[in-house]
C-alpha positions, 0 to 999 in steps of 0.5 A, spaced: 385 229 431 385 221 430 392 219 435 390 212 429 392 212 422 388 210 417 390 202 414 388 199 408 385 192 410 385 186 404 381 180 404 386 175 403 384 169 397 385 162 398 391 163 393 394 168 398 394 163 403 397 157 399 404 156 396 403 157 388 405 150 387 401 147 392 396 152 388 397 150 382 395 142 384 389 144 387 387 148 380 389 142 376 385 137 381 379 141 381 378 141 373 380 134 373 374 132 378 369 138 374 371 134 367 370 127 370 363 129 373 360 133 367 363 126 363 359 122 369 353 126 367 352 125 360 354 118 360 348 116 366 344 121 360 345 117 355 344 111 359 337 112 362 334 114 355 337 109 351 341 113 345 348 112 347 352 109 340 357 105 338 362 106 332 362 102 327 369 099 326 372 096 320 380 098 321 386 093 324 386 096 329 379 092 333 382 085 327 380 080 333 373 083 334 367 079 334 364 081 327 357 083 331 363 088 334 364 092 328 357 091 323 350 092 323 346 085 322 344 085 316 339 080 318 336 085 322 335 089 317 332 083 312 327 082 318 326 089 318 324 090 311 331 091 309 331 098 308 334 100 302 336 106 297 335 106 290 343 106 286 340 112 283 342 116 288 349 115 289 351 107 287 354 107 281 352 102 276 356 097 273 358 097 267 363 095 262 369 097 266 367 093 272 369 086 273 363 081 274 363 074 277 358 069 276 353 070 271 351 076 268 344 076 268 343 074 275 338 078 278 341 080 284 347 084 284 354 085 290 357 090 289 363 091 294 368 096 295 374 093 299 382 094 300 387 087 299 391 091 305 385 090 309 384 084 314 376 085 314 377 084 306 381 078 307 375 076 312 369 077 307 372 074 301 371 067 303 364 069 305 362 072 299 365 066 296 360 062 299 354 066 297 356 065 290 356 058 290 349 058 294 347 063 289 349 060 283 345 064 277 342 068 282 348 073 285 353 077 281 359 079 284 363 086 283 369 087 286 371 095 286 378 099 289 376 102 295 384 103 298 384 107 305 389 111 306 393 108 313 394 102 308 400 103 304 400 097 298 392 098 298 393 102 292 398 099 288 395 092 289 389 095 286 393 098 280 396 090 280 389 087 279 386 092 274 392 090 270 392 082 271 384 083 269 385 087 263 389 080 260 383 077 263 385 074 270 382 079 275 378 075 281 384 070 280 389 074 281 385 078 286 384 071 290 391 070 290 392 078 294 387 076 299 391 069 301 398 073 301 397 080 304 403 080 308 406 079 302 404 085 298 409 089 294 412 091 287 416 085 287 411 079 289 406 083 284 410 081 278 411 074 281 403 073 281 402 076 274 408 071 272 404 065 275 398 066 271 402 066 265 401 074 264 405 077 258 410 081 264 412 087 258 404 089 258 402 088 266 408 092 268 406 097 262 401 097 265 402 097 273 407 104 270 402 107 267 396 112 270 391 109 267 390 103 271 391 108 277 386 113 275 380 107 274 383 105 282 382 113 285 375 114 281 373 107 284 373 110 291 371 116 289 365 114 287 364 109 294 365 115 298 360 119 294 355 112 295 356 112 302 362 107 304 366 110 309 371 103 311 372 097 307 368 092 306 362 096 304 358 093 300 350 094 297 346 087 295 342 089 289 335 088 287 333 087 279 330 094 280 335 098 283 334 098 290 340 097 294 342 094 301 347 097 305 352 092 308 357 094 312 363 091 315 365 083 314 359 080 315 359 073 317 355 068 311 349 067 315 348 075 315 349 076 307 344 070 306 339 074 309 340 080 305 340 077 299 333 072 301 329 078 303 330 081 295 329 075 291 
């Protein structure tokens, strides 16, 4: 008869060995390093094969970003051949319910979607400025609403505009929003439009109204159905309907060209 009674041995685990708590930042220290070292792999991946992408930024949050920081050159695109896609398949033509600046007939159309909340947008105002006195009677200019929604007097300031543009003062009234943003708001809408002389009955029925803000909303959703995703987003187009894609507040030299490579 066996004098020994039979134990039962267990192979204790590290966690029976440690205190929970002193378990517990050893487990936490563990996934912190496993997670470090998989993102340190994948980023010495990306590097070695040359693949590794930046966003594109065109938001308040990157303002004081060089203008290379945040847009593609369009003057590598031009070099390039300036790679197009014709307006058939997603810009939406312009037409009479589009407000043109500079002549009509002009053989290369801007179109621009844009935000007067947006600082890109204030930026690249001038510049486009600029290319319509460079390029008098060659360039026309369509500004249409593109209102992000982090921007909270975007779409009101684009109802404003279409309704200072139906008494025929739409760039004017347009101008003077990019030069005051911070000042945007119901009250200075009102004001503006009383400094242009602006019948204020008809420009507050019309502000009031929902067809001025309907225009507004089928702008965006017609640039976001053509590819615009920030503000401005623009395409330069040529007498056959191939448009370039410009993205971000390109400075002048870049637009210029742009436009050089389709005239």
């Amino acid at each position: 008869m066996d004098k020994h009674p039979h134990t039962t041995h267990h192979t204790k685990s590290l966690f029976d060995i440690i205190p929970a708590k002193q378990a517990f930042w050893l487990g936490f220290g563990t996934a912190i390093l496993s997670i470090g070292t998989l993102g340190f792999i994948l980023l010495g991946s990306c590097v070695l094969q040359g693949d590794c992408a930046a966003s594109v930024v065109f938001e308040d949050d990157a303002e004081d970003a060089d203008d290379d920081d945040y847009a593609p050159s369009a003057a590598d695109l031009a070099a390039a051949g300036a790679p197009t896609v014709p307006t058939a398949q997603g810009v939406p033509a312009v037409d009479d319910g589009d407000y043109i600046r500079g002549d009509v007939d002009a053989p290369i159309t801007i179109i621009e979607y844009s935000d007067f909340e947006c600082p890109y947008c204030e930026r690249f105002h001038p510049t486009m400025e600029q290319v319509m006195e460079e390029y008098d009677g060659q360039v026309r200019w369509v500004l249409r609403n593109f209102p992000l929604s982090f921007h909270p007097n975007a779409e009101d300031a684009g109802v404003a505009a279409e309704c200072a543009g139906q008494q025929g003062k739409f760039w004017e009234y347009g101008d003077e929003l990019f030069a005051n943003r911070a000042s945007l708001g119901e009250d200075y809408y009102v004001e503006l439009a009383g400094d242009f002389d602006l019948n204020i009955s008809e420009f507050t029925t019309c502000y009031e109204g929902d067809e001025a803000r309907s225009k507004v909303r089928a702008q965006a959703t017609g640039g976001a159905a053509a590819g615009v995703t920030g503000t401005p987003g623009s395409f330069i187009i040529d007498e056959d309907g191939n448009a370039t894609p410009i993205k971000g507040a390109l400075p002048y030299s870049s637009v210029a060209a742009a436009i050089d490579a389709m005239l």
